[in-house]
C-alpha positions as CSV (number, residue, x, y, z in Angstrom):
1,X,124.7,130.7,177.0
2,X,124.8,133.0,180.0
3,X,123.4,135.9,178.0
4,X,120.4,134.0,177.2
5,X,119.9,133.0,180.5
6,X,120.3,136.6,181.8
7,X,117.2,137.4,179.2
8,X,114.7,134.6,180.4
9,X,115.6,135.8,184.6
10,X,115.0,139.3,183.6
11,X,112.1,139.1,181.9
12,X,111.0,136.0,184.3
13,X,111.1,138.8,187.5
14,X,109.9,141.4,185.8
15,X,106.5,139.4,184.9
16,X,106.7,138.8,188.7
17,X,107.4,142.2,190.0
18,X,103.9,142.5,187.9
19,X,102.6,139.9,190.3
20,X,103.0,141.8,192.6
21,X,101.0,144.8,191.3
22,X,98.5,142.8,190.0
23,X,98.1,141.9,193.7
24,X,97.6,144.8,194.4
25,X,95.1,146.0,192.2
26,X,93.1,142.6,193.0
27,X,91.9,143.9,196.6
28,X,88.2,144.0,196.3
29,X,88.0,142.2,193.0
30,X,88.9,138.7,193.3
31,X,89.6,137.0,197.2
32,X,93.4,135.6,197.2
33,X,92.4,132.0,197.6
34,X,90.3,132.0,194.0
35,X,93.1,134.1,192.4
36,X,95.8,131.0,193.5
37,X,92.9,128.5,192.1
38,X,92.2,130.4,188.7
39,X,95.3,131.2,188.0
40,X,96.4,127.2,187.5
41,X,93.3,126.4,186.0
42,X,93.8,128.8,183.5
43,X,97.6,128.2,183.2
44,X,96.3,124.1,182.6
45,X,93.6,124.9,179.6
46,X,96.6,127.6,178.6
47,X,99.0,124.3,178.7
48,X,96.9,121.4,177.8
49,X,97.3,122.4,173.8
50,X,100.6,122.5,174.1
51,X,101.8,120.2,176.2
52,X,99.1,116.9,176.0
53,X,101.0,114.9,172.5
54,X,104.3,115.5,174.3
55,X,102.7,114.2,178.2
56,X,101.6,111.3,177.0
57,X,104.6,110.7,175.2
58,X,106.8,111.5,178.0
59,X,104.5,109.8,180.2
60,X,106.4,106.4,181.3
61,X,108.9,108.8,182.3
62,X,106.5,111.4,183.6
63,X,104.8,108.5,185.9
64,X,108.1,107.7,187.2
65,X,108.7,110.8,188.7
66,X,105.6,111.9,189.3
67,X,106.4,111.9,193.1
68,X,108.7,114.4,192.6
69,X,107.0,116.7,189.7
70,X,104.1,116.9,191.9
71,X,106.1,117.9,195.0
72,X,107.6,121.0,192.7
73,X,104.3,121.4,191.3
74,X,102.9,121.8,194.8
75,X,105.9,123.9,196.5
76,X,107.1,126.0,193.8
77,X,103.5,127.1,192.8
78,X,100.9,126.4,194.9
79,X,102.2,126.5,198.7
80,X,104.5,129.5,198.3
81,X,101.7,132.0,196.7
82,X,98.6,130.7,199.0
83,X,101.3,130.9,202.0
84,X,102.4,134.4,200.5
85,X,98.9,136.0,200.4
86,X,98.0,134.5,203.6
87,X,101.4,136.3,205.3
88,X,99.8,139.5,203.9
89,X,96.6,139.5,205.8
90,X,99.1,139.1,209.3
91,X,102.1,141.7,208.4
92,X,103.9,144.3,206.1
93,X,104.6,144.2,202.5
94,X,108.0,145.7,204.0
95,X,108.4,142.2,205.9
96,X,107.8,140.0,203.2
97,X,110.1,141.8,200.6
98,X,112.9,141.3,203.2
99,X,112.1,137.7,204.0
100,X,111.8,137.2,200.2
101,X,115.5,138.5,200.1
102,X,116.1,135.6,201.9
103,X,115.8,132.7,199.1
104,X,119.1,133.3,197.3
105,X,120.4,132.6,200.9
106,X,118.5,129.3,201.7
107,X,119.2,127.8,197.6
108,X,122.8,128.3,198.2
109,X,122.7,126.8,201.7
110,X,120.5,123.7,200.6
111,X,122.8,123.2,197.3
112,X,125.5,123.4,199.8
113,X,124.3,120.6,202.0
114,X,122.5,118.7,199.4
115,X,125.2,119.0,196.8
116,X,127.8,120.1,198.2
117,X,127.9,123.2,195.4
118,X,130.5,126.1,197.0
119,X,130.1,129.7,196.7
120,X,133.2,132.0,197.3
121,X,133.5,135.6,198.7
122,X,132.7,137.1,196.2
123,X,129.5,135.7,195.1
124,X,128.4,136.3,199.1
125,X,129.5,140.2,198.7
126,X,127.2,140.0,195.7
127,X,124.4,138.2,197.6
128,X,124.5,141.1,200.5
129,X,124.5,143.9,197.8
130,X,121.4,142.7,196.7
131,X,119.9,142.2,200.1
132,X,120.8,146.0,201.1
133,X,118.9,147.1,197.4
134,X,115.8,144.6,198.6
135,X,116.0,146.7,202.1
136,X,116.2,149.8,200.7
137,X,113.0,149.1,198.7
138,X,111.2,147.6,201.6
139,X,111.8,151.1,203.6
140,X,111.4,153.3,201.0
141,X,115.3,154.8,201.3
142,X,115.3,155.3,205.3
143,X,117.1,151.8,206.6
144,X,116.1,152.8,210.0
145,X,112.7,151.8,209.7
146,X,113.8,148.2,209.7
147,X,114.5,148.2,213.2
148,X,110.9,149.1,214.1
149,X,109.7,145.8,212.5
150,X,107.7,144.2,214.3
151,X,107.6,140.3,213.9
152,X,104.8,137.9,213.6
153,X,102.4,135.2,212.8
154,X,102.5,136.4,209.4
155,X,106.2,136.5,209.5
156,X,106.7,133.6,210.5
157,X,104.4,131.6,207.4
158,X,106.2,133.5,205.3
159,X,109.6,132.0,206.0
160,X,107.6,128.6,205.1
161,X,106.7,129.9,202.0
162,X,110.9,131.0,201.5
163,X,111.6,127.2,202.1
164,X,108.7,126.3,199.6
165,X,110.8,128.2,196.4
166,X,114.0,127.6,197.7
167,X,113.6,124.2,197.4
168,X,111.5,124.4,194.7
169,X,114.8,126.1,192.6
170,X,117.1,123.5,194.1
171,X,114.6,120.5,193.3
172,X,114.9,121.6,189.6
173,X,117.9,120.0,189.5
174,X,116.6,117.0,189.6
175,X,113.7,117.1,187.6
176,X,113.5,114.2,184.8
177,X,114.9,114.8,181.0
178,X,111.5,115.9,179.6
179,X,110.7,118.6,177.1
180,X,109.2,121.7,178.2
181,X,106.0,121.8,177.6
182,X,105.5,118.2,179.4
183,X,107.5,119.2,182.4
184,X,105.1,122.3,182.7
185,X,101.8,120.9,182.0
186,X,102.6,118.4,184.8
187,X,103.6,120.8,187.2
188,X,100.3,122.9,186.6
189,X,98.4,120.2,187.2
190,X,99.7,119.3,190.6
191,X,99.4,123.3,191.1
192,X,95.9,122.9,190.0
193,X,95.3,119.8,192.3
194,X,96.5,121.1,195.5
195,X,95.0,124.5,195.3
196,X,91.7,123.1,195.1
197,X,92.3,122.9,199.1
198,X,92.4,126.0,199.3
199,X,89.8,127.6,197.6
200,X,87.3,125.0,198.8
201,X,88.2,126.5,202.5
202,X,87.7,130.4,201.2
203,X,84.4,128.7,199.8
204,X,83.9,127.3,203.2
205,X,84.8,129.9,205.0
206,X,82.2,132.7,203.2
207,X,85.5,134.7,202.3
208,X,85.2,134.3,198.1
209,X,85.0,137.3,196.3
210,X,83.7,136.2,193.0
211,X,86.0,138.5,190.6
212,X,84.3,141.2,188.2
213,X,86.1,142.5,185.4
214,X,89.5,143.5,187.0
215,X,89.4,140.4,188.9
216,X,89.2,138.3,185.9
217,X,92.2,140.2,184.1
218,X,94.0,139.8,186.9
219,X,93.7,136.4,187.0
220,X,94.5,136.0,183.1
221,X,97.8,137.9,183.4
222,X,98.5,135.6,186.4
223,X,98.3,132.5,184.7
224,X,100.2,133.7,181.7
225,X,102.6,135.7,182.5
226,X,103.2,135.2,185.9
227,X,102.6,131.7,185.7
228,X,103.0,129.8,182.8
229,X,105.7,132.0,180.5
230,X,107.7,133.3,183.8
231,X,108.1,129.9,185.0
232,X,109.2,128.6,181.7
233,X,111.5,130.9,181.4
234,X,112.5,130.8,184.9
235,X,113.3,126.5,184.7
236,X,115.3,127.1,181.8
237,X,117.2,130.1,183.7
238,X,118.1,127.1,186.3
239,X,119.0,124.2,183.2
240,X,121.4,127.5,182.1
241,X,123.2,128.7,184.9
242,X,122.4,126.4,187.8
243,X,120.0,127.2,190.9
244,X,122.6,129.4,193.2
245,X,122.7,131.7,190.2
246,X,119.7,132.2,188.9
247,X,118.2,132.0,192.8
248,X,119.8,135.8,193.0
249,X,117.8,137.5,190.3
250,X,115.0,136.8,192.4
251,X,115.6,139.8,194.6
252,X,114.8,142.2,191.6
253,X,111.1,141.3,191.9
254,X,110.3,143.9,194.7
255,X,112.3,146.1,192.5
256,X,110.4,146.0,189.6
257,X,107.3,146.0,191.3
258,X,108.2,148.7,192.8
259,X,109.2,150.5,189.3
260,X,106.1,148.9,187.6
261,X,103.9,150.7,190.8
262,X,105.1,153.8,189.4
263,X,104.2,153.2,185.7
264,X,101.2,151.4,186.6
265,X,99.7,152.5,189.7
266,X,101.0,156.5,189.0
267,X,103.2,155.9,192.0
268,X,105.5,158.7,192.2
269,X,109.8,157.8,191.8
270,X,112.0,158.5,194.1
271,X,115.6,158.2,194.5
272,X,116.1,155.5,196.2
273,X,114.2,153.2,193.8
274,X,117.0,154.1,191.4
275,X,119.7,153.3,194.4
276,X,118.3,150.3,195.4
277,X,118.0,149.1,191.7
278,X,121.7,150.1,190.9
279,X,122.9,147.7,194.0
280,X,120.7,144.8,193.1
281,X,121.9,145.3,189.8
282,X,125.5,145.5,191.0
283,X,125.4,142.0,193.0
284,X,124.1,140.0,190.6
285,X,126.9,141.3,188.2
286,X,129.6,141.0,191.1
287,X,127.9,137.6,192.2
288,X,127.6,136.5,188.4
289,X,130.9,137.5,187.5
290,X,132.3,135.7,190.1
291,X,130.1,132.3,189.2
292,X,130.9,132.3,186.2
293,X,134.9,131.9,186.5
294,X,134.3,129.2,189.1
295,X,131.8,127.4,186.3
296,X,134.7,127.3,183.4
């Protein structure tokens, strides 16, 4: 069981470490806002042939919840990538993969206090071994350069948009006992509903960039792969292993993005890629390990 969940967290960051390349190569072609909106619109005509029999079969129990499946919808995928793009525009790609780093931290804290789910030692010396691989990304190998960080407005969104997914992963937990594709067409929808907010206001605002060619790729991959398939895979990651668990493998997205810059992009690699992705690597196996004996 844990292999398989392994599989679907892998290949879950590794569509997002994507994300974060396709980001990059959206500057100029598409404006952030209109990228958040397309991407769930897409992800909802993507979803609506596969989910609409089982919605409205699952629907007394959908409408039940829907308070709830439309709070995930909103947190999980809507708030924390507007909030994300927005921290952008105000600080460092450095900042926001080290405050990224931080959502392991906050799911194990909120299971703690919501659940009352434990972690020992060990899975903590796993936590901080990933932390110091997210670092060494963040500052391209010299760990000095964190302490000439300079904090602000955008830094301090982006720790909203760390509570967003944190809670996000721990509200999975709670979700109701629907199939798959139900569970995701609902939570596009609400992504799809309160992102209209947002790109109204970019509308508003004269800041749209009406995406050419690129832009519109972009968007595409977005809404399948790092929307509808990673998240997929990513909910059934959680049902697997639990939240604390599957929360860690989030700190090998600026990893991969990083490696995927250098495939992609023609970035060149440098040593301490490799480092940083041996320690991330290392504390989720020491943190896993350690999980999985306190789960039997």
């Amino acid at each position: 069981m844990h292999r398989t969940a392994y599989l679907f967290l892998l290949f879950t960051t590794l569509l997002w470490g994507g994300n974060s390349v396709a980001g990059k190569l959206a500057v100029d072609h598409i404006s952030p806002m209109t990228l958040v909106f397309l991407r769930w619109v897409l992800a909802v005509l993507i979803m609506l042939p596969l989910g609409w029999r089982t919605l409205r079969e699952d629907w007394p129990v959908v409408r039940k919840h829907w308070l709830l499946l439309g709070g995930l919808g909103a947190c999980g995928f809507t708030f924390f990538n507007a909030i994300f793009y927005t921290a952008l525009n105000y600080t460092t790609a450095i900042n926001v993969s080290i405050e990224q780093a931080a959502i392991p931290i906050v799911i194990i804290l909120a299971n703690f206090v919501l659940f009352r789910l434990r972690v020992n030692r060990v899975q903590i010396a796993g936590v901080v071994l990933t932390i110091v691989g997210v670092a060494l990304t963040a500052s391209h190998g010299d760990l000095r350069q964190l302490l000439k960080l300079d904090l602000n407005f955008g830094d301090a969104i982006m720790l909203i948009a760390v509570l967003c997914y944190s809670f996000y992963s721990v509200g999975l937990r709670l979700k109701p006992a629907i199939r798959w594709q139900s569970l995701m067409l609902a939570l596009s929808i609400a992504a799809l509903v309160t992102s209209l907010p947002f790109f109204l206001w970019e509308v508003a605002a004269g800041k749209v960039i009406v995406p050419d060619a690129r832009g519109w790729a972009i968007a595409f991959y977005t809404a399948i792969g790092a929307s509808v398939v990673s998240q997929i895979f990513y909910i059934r990651g959680n049902e697997l292993i639990g939240a604390n668990r599957a929360g860690l493998f989030i700190n090998l997205v600026p990893i991969f993005g990083t490696l995927l810059s250098v495939l992609i992009v023609g970035e060149t690699f440098q040593l301490y890629q490799g480092q940083a992705l041996v320690l991330v690597l290392g504390g989720i196996s020491l943190a896993e390990y350690s999980g999985r004996k306190m789960a039997i």
